[in-house]
C-alpha positions as CSV (number, residue, x, y, z in Angstrom):
1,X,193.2,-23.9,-16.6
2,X,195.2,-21.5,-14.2
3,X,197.4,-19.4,-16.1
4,X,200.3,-16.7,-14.2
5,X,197.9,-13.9,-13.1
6,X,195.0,-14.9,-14.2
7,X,192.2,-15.9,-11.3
8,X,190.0,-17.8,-13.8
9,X,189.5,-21.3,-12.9
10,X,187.8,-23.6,-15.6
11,X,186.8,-27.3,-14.5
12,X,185.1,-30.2,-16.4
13,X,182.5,-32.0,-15.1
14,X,180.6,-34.9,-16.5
15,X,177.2,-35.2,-15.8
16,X,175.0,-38.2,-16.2
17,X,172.3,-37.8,-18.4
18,X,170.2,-41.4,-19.5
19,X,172.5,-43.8,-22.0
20,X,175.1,-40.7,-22.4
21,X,176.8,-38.4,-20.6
22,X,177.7,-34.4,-21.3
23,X,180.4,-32.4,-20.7
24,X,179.8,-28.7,-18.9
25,X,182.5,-26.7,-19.1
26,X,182.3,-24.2,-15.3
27,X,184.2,-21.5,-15.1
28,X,184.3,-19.8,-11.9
29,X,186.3,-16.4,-10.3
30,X,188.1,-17.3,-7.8
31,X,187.6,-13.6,-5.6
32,X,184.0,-13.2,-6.6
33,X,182.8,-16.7,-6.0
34,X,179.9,-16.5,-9.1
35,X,179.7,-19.2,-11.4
36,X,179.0,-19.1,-15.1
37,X,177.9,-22.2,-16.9
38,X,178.2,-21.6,-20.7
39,X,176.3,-23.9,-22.9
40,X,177.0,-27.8,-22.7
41,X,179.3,-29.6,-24.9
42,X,178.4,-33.2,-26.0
43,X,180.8,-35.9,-25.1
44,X,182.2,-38.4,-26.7
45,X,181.5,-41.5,-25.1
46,X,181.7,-44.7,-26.4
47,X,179.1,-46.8,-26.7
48,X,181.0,-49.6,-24.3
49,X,181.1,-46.8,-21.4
50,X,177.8,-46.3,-21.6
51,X,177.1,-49.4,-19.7
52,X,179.1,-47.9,-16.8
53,X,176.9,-45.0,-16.2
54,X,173.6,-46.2,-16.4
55,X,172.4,-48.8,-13.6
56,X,169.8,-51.2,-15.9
57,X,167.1,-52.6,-13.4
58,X,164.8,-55.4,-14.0
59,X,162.6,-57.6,-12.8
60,X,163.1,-61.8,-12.7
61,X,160.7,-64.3,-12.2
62,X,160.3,-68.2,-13.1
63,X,159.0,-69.3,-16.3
64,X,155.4,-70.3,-14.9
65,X,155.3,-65.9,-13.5
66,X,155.9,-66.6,-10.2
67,X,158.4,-63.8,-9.1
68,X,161.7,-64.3,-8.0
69,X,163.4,-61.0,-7.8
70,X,161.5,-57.5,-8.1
71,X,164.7,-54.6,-8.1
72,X,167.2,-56.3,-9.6
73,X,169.9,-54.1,-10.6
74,X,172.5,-56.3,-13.6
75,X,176.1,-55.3,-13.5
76,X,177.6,-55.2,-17.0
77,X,181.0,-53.8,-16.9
78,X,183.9,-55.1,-15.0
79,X,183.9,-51.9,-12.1
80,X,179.8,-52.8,-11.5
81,X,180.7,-56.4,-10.9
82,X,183.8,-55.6,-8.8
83,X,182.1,-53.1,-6.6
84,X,178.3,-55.5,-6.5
85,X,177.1,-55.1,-3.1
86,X,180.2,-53.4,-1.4
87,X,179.1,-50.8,0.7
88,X,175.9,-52.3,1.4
89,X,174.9,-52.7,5.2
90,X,171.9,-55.1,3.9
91,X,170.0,-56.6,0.6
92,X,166.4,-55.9,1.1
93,X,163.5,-58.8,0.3
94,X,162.9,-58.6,-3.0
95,X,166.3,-56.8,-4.1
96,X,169.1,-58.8,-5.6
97,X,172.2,-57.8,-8.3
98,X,172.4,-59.7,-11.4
99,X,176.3,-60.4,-12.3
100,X,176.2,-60.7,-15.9
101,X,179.5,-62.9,-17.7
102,X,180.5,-64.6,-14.2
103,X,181.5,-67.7,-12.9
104,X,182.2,-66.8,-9.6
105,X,181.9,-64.6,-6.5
106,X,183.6,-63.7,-2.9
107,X,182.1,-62.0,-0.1
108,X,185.4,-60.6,0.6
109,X,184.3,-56.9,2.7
110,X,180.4,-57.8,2.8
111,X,178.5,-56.9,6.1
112,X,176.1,-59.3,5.4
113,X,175.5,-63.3,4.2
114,X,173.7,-63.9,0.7
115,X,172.5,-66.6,-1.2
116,X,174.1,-66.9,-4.9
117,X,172.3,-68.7,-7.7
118,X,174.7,-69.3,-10.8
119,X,172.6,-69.3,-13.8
120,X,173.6,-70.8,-17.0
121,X,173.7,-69.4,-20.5
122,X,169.6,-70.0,-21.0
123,X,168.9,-68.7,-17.6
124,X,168.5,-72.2,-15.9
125,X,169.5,-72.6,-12.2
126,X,172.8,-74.7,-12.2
127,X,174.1,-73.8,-8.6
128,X,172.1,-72.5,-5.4
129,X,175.1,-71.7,-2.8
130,X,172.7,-70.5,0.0
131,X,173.9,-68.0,3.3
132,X,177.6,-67.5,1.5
133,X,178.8,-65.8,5.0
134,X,181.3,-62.6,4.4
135,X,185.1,-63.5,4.1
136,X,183.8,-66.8,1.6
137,X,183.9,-67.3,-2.1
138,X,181.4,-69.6,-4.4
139,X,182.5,-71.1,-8.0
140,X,180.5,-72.8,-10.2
141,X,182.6,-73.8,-13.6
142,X,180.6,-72.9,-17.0
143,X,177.9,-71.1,-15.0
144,X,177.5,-67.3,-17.3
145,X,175.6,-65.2,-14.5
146,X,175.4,-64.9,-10.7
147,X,172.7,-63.9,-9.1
148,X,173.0,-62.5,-5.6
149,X,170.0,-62.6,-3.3
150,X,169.3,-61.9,0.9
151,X,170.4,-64.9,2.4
152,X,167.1,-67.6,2.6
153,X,165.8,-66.1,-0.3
154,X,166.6,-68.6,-2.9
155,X,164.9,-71.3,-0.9
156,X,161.8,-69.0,-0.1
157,X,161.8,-68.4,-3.6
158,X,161.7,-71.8,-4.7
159,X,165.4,-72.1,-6.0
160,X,166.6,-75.6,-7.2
161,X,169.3,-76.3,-10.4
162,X,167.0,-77.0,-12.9
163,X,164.5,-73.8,-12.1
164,X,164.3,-71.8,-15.7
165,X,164.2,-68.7,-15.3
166,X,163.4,-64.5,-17.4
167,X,163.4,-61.5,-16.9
168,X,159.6,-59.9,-16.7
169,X,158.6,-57.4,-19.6
């Protein structure tokens, strides 16, 4: 907070720390340039938000072991699902983004086709939409997750509705 005559500048900045998050409170002179960090304050986040700042990664496979995606990262909250793979110039072999609580998705901005399998509430494939080029969208009514894979994966992977699948321990 700047006050008349003052050159004491304090910020806030929120650090990511595990499940939580803490507050630092910086102060810094503005002539000098030094920085002093006094001790951290806990935040108060709520337990909802939480789910925004930490990425959860796992692994899936079919029921029988055989795997199906090594690094994939789930998307939770509303701003992980919106963003999924934006930004992305590629999905690797073996990476994919879980999108939990969804019915649908677009490749609206995407660089790069992918294959989407729509899971439904048990984990069993119900959909395979396989190379969804950029600009395209995919829907699958009472599917409950999406998963998004490299385009050609699904079928390499051995894909089909019907396919059960978990998530590896």
């Amino acid at each position: 907070m700047r006050q008349e005559g003052d050159k004491r500048i304090t910020a806030i900045r929120v650090v990511v720390c595990g499940p939580g998050a803490r507050r630092e409170r910086i102060d810094r002179d503005a002539e000098e340039g030094t920085q002093q960090t006094p001790q951290a304050d806990r935040a108060r986040v709520r337990p909802a938000n939480r789910a925004r700042l930490v990425s959860v990664e796992v692994r899936l496979q079919h029921v029988d072991g055989r795997p199906v995606c090594e690094r994939c990262v789930v998307a939770r909250s509303s701003l992980a699902k919106m963003r999924g793979l934006l930004g992305r110039s590629s999905l690797e072999v073996g990476e994919g983004l879980l999108l939990e609580r969804a019915s649908s998705i677009h490749t609206a901005f995407m660089r790069f086709p992918i294959d989407a399998v729509f899971l439904d509430s048990d984990q069993v494939v119900v959909k395979v939409a396989a190379d969804v080029r950029p600009w395209r969208a995919s829907i699958r009514l009472r599917a409950r997750a999406v998963l998004e894979l490299p385009a050609g994966e699904a079928a390499r992977r051995g894909l089909s509705p019907g396919t059960a699948l978990r998530a590896a321990t």
